[in-house]
C-alpha positions as CSV (number, residue, x, y, z in Angstrom):
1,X,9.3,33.1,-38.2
2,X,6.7,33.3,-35.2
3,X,5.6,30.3,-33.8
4,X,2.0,30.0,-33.2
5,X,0.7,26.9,-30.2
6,X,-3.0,25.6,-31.4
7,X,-4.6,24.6,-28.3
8,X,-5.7,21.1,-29.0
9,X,-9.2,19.4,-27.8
10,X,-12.6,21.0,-28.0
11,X,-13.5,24.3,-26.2
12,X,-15.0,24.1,-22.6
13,X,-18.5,25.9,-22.3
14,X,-18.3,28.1,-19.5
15,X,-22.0,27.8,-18.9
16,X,-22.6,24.0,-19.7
17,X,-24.6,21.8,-16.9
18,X,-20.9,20.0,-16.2
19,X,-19.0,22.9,-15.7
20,X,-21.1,24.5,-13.3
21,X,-21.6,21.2,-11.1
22,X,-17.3,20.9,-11.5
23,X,-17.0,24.5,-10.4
24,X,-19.3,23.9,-7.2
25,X,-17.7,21.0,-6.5
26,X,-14.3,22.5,-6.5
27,X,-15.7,25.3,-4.2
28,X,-17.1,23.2,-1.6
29,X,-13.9,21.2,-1.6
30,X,-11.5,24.2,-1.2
31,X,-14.4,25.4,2.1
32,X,-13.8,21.6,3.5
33,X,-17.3,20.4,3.1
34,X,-16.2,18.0,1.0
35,X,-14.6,14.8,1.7
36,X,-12.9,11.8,-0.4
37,X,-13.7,8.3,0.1
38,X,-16.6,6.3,1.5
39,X,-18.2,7.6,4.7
40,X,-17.6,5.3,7.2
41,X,-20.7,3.4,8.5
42,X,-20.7,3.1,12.8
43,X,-21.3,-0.4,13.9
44,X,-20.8,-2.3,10.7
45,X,-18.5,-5.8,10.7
46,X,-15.5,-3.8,9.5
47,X,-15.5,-0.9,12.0
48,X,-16.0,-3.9,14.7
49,X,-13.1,-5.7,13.3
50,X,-11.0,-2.6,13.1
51,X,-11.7,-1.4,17.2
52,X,-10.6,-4.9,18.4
53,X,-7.8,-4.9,16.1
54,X,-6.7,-1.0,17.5
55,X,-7.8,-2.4,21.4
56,X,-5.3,-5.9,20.7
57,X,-2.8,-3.5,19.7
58,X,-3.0,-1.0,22.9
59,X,-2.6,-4.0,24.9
60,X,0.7,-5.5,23.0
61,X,-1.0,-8.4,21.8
62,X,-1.3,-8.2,18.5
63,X,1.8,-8.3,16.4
64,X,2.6,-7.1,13.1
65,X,2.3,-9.9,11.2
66,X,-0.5,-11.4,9.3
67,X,-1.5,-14.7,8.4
68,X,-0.6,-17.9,8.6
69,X,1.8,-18.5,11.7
70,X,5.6,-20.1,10.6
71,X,5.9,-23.6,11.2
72,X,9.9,-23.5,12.6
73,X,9.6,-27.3,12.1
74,X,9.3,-27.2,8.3
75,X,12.1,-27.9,5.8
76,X,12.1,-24.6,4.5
77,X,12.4,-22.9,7.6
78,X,15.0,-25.0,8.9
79,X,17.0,-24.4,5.3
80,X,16.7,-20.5,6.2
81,X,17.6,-20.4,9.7
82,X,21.1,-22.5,8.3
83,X,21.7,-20.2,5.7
84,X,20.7,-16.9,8.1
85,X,23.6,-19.1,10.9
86,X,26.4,-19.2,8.1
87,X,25.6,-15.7,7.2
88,X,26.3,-14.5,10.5
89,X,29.6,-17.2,10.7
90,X,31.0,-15.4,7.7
91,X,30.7,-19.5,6.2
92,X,27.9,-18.8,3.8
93,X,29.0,-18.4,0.0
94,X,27.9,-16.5,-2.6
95,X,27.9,-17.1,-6.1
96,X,28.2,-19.7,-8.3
97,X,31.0,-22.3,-7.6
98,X,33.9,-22.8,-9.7
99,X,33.8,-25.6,-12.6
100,X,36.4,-28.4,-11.4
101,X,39.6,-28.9,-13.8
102,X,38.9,-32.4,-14.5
């Protein structure tokens, strides 16, 4: 008993408008000539914003973080930093704790 595979889908003209536009495309891709993406436009508000942002970084003043700075003053903060301090004591404990024998 010989299994036969149908190829599935509809044929692909050779010839058709599509394929010979695909086939260019993949040609000039393969030479280099083309290239993915958006070209980027000199001057605009983004390329502005992205040169200071590069020139803050040469000079160390720019961090990596983004946003809105931490307030070290806030409840949250002052909850993490306790829990980070017991982690480091070895005091901190995980888990749920045990039910009392009443």
């Amino acid at each position: 008993m010989k299994n036969t595979v149908k190829k599935l889908g509809r044929p692909v003209n050779p010839n058709s408008q599509r394929q010979q536009e695909l086939k260019q495309k993949a040609e000039l891709r393969a030479k280099g000539l083309i290239k993915r993406g958006r070209p980027t436009v000199a001057g605009s508000a983004n390329q502005e914003k992205l040169a200071r942002r590069a020139q803050l970084a040469e000079q160390g003043m720019l961090t990596g973080e983004r946003g809105r700075p931490t307030n070290p003053n806030s409840v949250r903060q002052q909850r993490l930093a306790m829990l980070n301090e017991k982690r480091a004591n070895g005091t901190l404990k995980l888990g749920r704790p045990k039910k009392s024998q009443d």
